[in-house]
C-alpha positions in Angstrom: -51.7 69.3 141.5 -48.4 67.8 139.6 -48.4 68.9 135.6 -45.7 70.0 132.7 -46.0 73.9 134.5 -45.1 72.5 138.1 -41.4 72.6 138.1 -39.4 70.0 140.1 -36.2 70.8 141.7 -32.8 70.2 139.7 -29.9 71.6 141.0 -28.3 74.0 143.3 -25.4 75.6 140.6 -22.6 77.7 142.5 -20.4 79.9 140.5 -16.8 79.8 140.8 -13.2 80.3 139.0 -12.6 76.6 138.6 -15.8 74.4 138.4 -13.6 70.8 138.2 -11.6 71.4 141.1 -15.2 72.7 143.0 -16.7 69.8 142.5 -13.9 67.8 143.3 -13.7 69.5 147.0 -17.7 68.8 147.3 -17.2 65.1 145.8 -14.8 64.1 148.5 -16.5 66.5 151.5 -19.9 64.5 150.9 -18.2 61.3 149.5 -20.2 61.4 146.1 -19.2 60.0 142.9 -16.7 61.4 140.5 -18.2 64.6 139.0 -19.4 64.8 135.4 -17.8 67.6 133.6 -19.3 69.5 130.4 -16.7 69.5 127.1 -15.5 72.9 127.9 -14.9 72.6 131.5 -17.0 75.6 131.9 -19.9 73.4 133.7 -19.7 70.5 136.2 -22.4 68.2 137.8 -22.1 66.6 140.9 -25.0 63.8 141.5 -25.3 62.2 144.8 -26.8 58.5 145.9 -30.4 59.5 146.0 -30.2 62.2 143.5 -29.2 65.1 144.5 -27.4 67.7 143.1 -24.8 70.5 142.8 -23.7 71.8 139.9 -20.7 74.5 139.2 -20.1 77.0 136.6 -16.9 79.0 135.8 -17.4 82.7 136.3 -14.2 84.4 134.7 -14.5 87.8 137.0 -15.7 85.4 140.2 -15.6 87.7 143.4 -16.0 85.1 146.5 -19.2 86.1 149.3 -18.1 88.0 152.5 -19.8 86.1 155.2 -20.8 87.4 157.6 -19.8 91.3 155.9 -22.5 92.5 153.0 -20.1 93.9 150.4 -20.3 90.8 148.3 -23.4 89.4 149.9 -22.9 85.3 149.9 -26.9 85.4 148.4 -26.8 81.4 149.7 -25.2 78.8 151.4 -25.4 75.0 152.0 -26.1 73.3 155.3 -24.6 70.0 155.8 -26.1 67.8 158.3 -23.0 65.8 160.3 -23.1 63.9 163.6 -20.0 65.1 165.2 -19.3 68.2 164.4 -15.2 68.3 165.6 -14.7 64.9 163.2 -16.9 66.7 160.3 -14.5 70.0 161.0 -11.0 68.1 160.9 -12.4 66.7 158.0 -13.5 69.5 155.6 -10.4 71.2 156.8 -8.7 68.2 155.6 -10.3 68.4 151.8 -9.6 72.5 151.8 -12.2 74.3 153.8 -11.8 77.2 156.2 -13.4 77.9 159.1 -15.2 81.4 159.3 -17.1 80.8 162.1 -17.4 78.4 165.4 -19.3 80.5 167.6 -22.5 78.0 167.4 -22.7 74.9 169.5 -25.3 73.2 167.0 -23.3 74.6 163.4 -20.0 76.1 162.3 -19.6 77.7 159.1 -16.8 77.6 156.7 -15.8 79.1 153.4 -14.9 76.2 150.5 -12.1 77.0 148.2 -14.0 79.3 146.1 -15.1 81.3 148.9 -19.0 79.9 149.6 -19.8 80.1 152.7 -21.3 76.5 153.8 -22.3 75.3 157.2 -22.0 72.1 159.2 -25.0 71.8 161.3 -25.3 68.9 164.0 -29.2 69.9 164.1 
């Protein structure tokens, strides 16, 4: 049953110290469009080809997520499909990432400029 109280899904919003430049490392990781920044700068949207979305806001006091430690628990994270996963790593390495984590043969995590943990999974 579909009606105006079933919610549809929007956007995954990640906080952070500096939503342009965010969006800007996620715009060139997934090779989206330019993102779409709110007057104060304080909000960004990020809008893939079929829709999707990330969005970013600015947190003044932003603490990044410890992964895999629990003192600022990471609460999320985004999994990122990729063929290959050496050409996806040299890649996001490339645009600013850092690898945490490449223990996995199927996934390897890595933290993006404002700290979130993200994964690239060859699943």
């Amino acid at each position: 049953m579909t009606g105006p109280a079933v919610p549809t899904y929007g956007t995954v919003v990640l906080d952070c110290p500096e939503p342009e430049r965010l969006a800007d490392f996620y715009a060139a990781l997934l090779e989206w469009p330019e993102p779409v920044v709110d007057e104060d700068g304080d909000w960004v949207d990020l809008r893939g080809p079929k829709g999707e979305a990330i969005s970013f806001q600015r947190v003044p006091d932003y603490r990044p997520p410890e992964w895999p430690g629990q003192v600022v628990p990471q609460q999320l994270h985004l999994d990122l499909y990729v063929s290959d996963l050496d050409a996806g790593q040299r890649r996001a390495l490339e645009i600013g990432a850092k690898l945490i984590d490449d223990s996995s043969e199927t996934f390897r995590v890595y933290a993006d400029p404002a700290g979130h943990p993200f994964c690239l999974c060859r699943c």
